[in-house]
C-alpha positions as CSV (number, residue, x, y, z in Angstrom):
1,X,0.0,0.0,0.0
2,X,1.5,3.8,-1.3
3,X,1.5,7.0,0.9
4,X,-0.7,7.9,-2.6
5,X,-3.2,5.1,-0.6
6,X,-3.3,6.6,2.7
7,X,-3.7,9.9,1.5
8,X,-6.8,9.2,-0.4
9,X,-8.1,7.2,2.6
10,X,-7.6,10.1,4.6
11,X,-9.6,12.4,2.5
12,X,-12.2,9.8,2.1
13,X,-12.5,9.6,5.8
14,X,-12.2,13.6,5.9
15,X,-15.2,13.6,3.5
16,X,-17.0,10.8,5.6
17,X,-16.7,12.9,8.6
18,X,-18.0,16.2,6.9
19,X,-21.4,13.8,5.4
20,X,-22.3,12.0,8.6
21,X,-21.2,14.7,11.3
22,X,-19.1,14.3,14.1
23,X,-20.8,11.8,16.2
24,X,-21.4,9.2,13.6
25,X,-17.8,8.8,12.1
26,X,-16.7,8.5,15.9
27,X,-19.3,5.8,16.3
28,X,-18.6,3.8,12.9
29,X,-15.8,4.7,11.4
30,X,-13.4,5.5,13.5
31,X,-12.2,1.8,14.2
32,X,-12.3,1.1,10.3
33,X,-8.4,0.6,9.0
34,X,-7.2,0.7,4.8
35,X,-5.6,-2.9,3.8
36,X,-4.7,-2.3,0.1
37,X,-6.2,-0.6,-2.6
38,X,-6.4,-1.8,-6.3
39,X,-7.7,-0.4,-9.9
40,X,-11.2,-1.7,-9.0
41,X,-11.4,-2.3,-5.6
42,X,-10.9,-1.3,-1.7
43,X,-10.2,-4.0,1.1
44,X,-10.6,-2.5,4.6
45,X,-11.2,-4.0,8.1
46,X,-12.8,-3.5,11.2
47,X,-12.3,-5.3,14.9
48,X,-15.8,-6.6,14.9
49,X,-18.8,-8.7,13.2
50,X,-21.1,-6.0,14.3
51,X,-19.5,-3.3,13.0
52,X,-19.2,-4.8,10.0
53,X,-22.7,-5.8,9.7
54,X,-23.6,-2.3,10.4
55,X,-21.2,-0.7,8.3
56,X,-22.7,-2.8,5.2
57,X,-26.1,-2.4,5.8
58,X,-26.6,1.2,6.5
59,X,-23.4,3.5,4.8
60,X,-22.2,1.3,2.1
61,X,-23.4,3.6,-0.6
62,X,-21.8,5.9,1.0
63,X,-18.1,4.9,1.7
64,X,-18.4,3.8,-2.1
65,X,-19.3,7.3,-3.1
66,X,-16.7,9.2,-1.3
67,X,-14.2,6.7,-2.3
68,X,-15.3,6.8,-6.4
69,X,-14.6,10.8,-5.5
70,X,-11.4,9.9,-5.2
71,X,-10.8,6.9,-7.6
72,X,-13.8,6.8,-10.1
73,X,-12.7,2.9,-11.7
74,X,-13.4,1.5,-7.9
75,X,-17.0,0.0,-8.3
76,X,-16.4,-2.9,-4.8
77,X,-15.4,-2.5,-1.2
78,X,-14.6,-5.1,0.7
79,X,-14.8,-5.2,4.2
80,X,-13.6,-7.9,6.4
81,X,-13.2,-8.8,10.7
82,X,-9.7,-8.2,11.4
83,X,-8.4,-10.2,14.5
84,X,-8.5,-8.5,18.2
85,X,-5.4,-9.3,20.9
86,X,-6.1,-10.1,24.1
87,X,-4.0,-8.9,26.8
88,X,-3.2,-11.3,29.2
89,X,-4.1,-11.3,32.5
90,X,-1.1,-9.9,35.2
91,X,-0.3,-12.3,38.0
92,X,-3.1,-11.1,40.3
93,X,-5.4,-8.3,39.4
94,X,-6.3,-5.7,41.3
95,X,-9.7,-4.1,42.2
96,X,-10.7,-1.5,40.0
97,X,-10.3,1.2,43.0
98,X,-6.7,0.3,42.7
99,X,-5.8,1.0,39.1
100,X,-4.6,4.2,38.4
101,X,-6.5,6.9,36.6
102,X,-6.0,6.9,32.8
103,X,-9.6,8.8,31.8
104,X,-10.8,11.3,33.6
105,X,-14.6,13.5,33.4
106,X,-15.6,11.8,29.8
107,X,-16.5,8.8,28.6
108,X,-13.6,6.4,26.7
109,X,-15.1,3.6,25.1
110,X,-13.9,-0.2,25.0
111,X,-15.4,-2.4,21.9
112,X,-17.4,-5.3,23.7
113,X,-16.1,-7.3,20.7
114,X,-12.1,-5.7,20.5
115,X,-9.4,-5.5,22.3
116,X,-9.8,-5.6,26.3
117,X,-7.7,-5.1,29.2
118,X,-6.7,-6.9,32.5
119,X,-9.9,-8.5,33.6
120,X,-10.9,-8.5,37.6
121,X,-12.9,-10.4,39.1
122,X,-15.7,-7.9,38.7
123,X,-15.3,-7.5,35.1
124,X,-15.0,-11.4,34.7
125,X,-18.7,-12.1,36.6
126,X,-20.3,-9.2,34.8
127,X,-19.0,-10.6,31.4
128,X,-20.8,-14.0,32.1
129,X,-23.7,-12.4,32.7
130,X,-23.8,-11.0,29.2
131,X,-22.6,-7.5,30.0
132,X,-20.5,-5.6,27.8
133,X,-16.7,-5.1,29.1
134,X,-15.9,-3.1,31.6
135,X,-13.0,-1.1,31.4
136,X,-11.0,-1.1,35.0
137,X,-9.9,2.9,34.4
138,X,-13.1,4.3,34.3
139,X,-14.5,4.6,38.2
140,X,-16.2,7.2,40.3
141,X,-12.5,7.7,41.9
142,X,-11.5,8.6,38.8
143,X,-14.6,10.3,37.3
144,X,-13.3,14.4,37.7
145,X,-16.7,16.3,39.2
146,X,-17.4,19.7,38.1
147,X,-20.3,22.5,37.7
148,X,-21.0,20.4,34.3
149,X,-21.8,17.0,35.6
150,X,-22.6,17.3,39.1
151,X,-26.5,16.5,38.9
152,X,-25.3,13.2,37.0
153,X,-22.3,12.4,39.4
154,X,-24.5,12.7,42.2
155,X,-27.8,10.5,40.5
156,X,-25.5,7.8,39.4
157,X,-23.5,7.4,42.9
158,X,-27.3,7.0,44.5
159,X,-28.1,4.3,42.2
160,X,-24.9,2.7,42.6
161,X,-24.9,2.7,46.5
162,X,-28.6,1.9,46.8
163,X,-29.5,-1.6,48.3
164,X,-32.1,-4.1,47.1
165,X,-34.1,-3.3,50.5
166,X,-34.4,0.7,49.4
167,X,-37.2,1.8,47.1
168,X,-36.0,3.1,43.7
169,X,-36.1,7.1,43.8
170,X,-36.0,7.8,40.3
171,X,-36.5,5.4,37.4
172,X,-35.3,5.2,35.1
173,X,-32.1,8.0,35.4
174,X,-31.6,9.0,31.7
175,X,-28.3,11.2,31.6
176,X,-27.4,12.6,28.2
177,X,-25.3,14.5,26.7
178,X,-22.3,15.0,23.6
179,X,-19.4,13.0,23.0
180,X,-16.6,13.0,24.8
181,X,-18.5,14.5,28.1
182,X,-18.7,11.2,30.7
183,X,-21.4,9.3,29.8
184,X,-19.4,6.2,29.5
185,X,-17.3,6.7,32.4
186,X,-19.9,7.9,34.4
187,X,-22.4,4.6,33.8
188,X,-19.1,1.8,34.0
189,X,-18.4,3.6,37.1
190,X,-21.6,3.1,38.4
191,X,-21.6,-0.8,37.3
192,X,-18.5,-1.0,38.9
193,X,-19.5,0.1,42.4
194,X,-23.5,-1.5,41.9
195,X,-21.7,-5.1,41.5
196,X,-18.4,-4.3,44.2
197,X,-21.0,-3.7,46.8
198,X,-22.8,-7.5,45.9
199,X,-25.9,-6.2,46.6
200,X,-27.6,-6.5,43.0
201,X,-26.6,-7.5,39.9
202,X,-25.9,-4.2,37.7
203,X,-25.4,-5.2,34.0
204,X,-24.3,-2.6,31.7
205,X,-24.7,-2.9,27.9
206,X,-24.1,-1.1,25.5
207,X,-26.9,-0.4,22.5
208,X,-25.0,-2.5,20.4
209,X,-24.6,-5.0,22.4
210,X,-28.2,-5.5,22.9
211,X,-29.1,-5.4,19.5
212,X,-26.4,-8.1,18.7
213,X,-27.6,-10.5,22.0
214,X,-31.5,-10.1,20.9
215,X,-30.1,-10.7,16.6
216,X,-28.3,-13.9,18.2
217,X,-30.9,-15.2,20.5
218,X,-33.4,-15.3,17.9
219,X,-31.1,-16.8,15.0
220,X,-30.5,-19.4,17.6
221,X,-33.9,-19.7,18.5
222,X,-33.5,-18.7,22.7
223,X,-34.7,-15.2,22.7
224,X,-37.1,-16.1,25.1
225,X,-34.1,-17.0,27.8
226,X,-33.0,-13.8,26.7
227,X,-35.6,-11.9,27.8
228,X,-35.7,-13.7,30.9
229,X,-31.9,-13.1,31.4
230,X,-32.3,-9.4,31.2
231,X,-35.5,-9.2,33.4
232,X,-33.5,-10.9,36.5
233,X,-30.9,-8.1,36.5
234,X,-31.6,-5.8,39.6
235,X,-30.3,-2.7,37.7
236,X,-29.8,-2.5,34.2
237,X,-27.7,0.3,32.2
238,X,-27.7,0.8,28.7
239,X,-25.3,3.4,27.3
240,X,-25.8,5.0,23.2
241,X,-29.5,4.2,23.3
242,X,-29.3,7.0,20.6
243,X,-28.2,3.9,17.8
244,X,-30.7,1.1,19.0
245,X,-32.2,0.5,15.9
246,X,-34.6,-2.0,14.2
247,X,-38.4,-2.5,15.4
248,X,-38.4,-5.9,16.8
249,X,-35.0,-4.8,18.7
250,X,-36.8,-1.4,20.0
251,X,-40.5,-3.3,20.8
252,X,-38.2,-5.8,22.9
253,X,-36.4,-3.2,24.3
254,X,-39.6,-1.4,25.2
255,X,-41.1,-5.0,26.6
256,X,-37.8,-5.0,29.3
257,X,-37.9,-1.4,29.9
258,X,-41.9,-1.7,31.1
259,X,-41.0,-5.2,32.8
260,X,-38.0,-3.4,34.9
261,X,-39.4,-0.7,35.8
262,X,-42.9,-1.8,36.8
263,X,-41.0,-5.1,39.2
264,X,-39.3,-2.0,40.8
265,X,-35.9,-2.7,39.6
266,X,-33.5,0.0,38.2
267,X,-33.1,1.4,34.7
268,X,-30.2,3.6,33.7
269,X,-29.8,5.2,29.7
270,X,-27.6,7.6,28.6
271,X,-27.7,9.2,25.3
272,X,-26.6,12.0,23.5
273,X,-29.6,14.1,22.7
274,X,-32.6,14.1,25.0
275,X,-35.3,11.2,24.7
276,X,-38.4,13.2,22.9
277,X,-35.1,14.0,20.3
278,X,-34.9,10.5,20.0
279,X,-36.7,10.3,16.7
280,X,-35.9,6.5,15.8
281,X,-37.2,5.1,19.1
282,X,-41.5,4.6,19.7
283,X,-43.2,7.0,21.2
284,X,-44.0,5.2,24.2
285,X,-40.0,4.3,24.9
286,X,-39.4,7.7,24.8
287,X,-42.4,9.0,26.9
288,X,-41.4,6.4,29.5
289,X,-38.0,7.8,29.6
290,X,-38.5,11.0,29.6
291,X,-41.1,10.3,32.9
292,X,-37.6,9.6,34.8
293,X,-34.9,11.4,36.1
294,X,-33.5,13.4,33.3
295,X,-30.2,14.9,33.6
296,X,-28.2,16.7,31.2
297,X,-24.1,16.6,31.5
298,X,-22.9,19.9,30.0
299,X,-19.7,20.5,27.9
300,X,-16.9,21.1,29.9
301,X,-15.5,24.3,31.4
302,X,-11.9,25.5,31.6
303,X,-11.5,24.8,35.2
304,X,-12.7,21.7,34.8
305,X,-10.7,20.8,31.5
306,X,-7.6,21.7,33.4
307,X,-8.4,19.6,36.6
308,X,-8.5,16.8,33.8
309,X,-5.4,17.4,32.4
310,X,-3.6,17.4,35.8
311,X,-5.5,14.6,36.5
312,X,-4.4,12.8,33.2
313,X,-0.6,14.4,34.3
314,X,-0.5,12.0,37.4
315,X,-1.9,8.9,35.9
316,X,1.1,9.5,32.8
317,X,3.7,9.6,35.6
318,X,2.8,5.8,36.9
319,X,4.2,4.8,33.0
320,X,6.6,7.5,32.4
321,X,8.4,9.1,36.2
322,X,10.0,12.1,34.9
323,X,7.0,13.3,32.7
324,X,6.4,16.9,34.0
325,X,3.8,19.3,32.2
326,X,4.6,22.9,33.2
327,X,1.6,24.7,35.0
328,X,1.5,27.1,31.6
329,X,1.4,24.3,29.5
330,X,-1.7,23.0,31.2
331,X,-3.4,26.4,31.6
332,X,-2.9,27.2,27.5
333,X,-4.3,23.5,26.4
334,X,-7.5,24.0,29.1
335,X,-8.5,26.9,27.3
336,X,-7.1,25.8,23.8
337,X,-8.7,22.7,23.9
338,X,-12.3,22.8,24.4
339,X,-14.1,19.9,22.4
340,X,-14.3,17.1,24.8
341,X,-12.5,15.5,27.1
342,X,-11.3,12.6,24.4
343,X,-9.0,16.1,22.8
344,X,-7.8,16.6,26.3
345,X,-6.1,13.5,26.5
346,X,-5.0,13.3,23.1
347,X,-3.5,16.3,23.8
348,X,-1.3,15.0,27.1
349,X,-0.9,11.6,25.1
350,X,0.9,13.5,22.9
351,X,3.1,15.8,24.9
352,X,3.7,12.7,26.8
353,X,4.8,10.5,23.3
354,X,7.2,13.8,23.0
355,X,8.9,13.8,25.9
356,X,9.6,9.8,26.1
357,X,10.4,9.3,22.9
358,X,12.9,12.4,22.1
359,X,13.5,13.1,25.8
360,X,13.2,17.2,25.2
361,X,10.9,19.1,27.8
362,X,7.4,20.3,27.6
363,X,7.3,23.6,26.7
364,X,4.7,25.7,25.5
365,X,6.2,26.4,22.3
366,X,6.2,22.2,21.4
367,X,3.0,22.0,23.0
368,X,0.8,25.0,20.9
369,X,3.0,22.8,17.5
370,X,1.4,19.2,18.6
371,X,-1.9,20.2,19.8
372,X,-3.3,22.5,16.8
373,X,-5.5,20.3,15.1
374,X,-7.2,20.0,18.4
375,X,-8.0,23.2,18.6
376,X,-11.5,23.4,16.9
377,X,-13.8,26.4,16.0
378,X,-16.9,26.6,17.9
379,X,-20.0,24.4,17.2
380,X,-22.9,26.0,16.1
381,X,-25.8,25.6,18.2
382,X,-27.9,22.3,18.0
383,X,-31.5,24.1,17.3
384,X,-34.1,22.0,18.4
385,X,-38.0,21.8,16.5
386,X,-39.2,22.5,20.3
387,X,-37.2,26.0,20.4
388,X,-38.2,26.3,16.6
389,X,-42.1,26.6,17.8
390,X,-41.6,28.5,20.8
391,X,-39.7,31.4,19.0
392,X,-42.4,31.0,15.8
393,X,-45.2,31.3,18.3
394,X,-44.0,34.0,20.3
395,X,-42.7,35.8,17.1
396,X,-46.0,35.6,15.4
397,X,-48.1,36.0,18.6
398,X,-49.8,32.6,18.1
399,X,-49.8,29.7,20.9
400,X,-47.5,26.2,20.2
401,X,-50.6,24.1,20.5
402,X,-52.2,26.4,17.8
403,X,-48.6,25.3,15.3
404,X,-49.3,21.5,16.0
405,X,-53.3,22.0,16.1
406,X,-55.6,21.1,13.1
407,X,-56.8,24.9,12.3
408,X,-56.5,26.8,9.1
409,X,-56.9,29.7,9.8
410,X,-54.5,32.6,7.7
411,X,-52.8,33.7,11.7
412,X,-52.0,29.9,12.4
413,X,-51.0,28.7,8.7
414,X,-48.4,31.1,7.6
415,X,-46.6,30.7,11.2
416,X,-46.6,27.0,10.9
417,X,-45.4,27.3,7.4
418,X,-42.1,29.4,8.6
419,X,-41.8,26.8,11.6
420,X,-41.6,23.8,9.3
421,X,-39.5,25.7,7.0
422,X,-37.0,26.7,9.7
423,X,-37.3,22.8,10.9
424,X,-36.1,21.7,7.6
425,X,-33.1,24.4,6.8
426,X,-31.7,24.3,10.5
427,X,-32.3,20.2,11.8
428,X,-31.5,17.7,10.4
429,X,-34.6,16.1,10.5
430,X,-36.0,14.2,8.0
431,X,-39.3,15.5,5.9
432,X,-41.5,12.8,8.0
433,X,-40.4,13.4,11.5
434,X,-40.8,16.9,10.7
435,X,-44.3,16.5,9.9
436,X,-45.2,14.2,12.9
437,X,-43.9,16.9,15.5
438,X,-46.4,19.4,14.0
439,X,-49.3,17.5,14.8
440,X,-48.7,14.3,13.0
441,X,-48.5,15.9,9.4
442,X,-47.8,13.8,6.3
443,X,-44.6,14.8,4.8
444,X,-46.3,16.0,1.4
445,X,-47.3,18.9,3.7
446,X,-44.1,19.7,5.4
447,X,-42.7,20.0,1.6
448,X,-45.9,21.7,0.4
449,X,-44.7,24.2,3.7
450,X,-40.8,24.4,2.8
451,X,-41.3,25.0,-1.1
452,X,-44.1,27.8,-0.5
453,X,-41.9,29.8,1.9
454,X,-39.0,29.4,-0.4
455,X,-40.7,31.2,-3.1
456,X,-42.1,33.7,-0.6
457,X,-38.6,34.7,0.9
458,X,-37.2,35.7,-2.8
459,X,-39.8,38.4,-3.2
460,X,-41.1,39.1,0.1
461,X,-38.0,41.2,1.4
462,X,-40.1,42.1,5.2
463,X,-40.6,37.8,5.4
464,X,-36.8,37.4,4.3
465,X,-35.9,39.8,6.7
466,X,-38.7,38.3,9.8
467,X,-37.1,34.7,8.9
468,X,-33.3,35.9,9.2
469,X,-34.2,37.6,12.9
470,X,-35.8,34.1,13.8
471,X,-33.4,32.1,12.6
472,X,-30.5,34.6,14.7
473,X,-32.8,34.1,18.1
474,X,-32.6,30.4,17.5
475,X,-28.9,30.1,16.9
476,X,-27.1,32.7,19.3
């Protein structure tokens, strides 16, 4: 394979990245490897069966687009399971208290079908119950607490620490939030101390874990054990419910949720977008969640980005003893840095790689050179349809229910008209979830909406102007 090969690959993935957004190439892509390249054809790999599966069934098109962009005689990619290494076990493993802090205030993520490391005894019972792995780094003592994440600290500690006598005091506890924020750590952390304390059995799972065990059980013809498996577990957590897709997989998911929660045992989601945003799932899943605790985990602050990096600082000195980060250092990446906490320790990884390999100091002058392409621009603001309504109603003097309501009257069309416009030029929602949230509209309406405010706004300069004020309010 050429440096002419990786180059296109990394444009392709630059391109896949721009399509799909952020989250998404994280979630799918980010794992996928380039094994050779040939006039007609592209072989790449991936450490799992799932993602694989997933990979061909919903973004083939896709990766064969962006790659033709580059190479317009490819017309196949292949995609194959490349093999994962296990680490062995050390001579006598330690509680996961003991291990020393390697991800601090966000969430890392282990593949429950990749690479793993040292299993405890913990992580070795919660494995045979079915659980996805749990990765000995990411505990409460090593979770960082700040004015972002408090609310979600606090909820997931009092799950963790409540006994099978206690009533449940919110269920289910739905914490959400962006990447690279601390949902993973926060919900392993909680498993972790839920099954050290051997009061209940806290299983976590991951959404693609699920959707594998329920595809498996059935194929093999023992979903019903399945079922009966999950419904034993005194509390169970479930982490990117955001890409449980599929409607047997949801309507079984739904079945357990309703099971759980009415036998009084504990249910624990986290996402990344609240659950009436969760467009995929029913609406009774997500009017069930969203009659829980819900708690949102913020993005992080500087003070709280730098108590990660010091944080990150000590756990580098267990591998490396004379790595030192100069307070300056720290202070210019905390403010520099502001993404998520996966940047932050990309950053120290790399100032650390730095100093061990070439033995020179960290400076700030090395440090601004390796961290740069950390240093994003600001994300725009994630508009909601819900804030879309509110500021089209207030704007137009017209109530919300009025929007969603069945009237047709010339004060309650045009507003829902410039509502469903705005929904489709700044969501991404698609034409038929747009028309459900306004009242359960077919989408021929919703486009019917968009293409008669279109023409409006090129020759009605006072509605051009009225939409460009609305669509300021709703992104500042």
């Amino acid at each position: 394979m050429t440096s002419m090969d990786q180059e296109r690959w990394t444009r392709v993935k630059g391109r896949l990245r721009a399509e799909l957004g952020e989250d998404v190439y994280t979630s799918w892509f980010a794992r996928v490897d380039l094994e050779g390249l040939d006039e007609e054809t592209v072989r790449m790999s991936v450490p799992t069966r799932f993602l694989k599966s997933w990979i061909q069934s919903h973004y083939a098109e896709r990766v064969l687009a962006c790659w033709q962009s580059e190479q317009t005689t490819i017309g196949r990619i292949e995609l194959t399971v490349r093999s994962g290494i296990l680490r062995p076990l050390p001579p006598k493993a330690k509680p996961p208290e003991a291990h020393e802090p390697l991800r601090n205030g966000y969430d890392g993520k282990v593949d429950g079908f990749g690479l793993r490391f040292g299993a405890t005894p913990i992580s070795t019972a919660h494995e045979s119950l079915g659980g996805s792995p749990l990765d000995a780094r990411l505990t409460f003592e090593t979770f960082v607490v700040g004015r972002s994440n408090t609310l979600a600290h606090a909820a997931a500690k009092q799950v963790a620490a409540t006994r099978r006598t206690d009533s449940v005091m919110f269920n289910p506890l739905y914490i959400h939030a962006g990447v690279g924020l601390g949902k993973t750590h926060l919900l392993q952390s909680l498993a972790w101390a839920g099954n050290a304390a051997g009061e209940r059995k806290v299983l976590y799972l991951t959404a693609e874990k699920f959707m594998y065990g329920f595809a498996t059980a059935i194929k093999l013809q023992t979903a019903l054990a399945f079922k009966d498996s999950l419904r034993g577990i005194d509390v169970l957590v479930i982490d990117d419910l955001q890409f449980l897709q599929g409607k047997s997989t949801q309507a079984e998911f739904c079945h357990t949720l309703n099971a759980l929660i009415d036998a009084g045992r504990q249910v624990v989601i986290a996402a990344d977008r609240p659950p009436l945003d969760l467009e995929s799932l029913d609406d009774r899943v997500r009017s069930r969640l969203a009659g829980g605790l819900v708690v949102e985990m913020g993005s992080l602050g500087e003070e709280l980005r730098l108590e990660i990096l010091k944080s990150r600082v000590v756990a580098a000195r267990q591998h490396h003893a004379g790595f030192d980060v100069p307070a300056p250092v720290l202070a210019y990446i905390a403010k520099t840095v502001t993404h998520n906490g996966r940047d932050l320790e990309g950053a120290v990884n790399r100032l650390l790689a730095h100093n061990k390999l070439t033995g020179y100091p960290v400076t700030l002058e090395m440090a601004e050179r390796e961290v740069r392409d950390l240093i994003r621009p600001q994300e725009p603001k994630r508009v909601k349809i819900e804030d879309i309504q509110r500021v089209v109603a207030r704007q137009y003097s017209v109530s919300r229910s009025d929007l969603l309501s069945s009237r047709r009257t010339a004060n309650v069309v045009r507003p829902r008209q410039v509502a469903m416009y705005l929904a489709k030029t700044l969501t991404l929602r698609s034409l038929p979830e747009i028309g459900r949230r306004f009242g359960g509209r077919d989408h021929t309406t919703v486009l019917h909406a968009v293409r008669k405010i279109e023409g409006l706004v090129g020759s009605d300069t006072s509605l051009a102007q009225e939409i460009e004020g609305l669509k300021r309010q709703l992104q500042d």
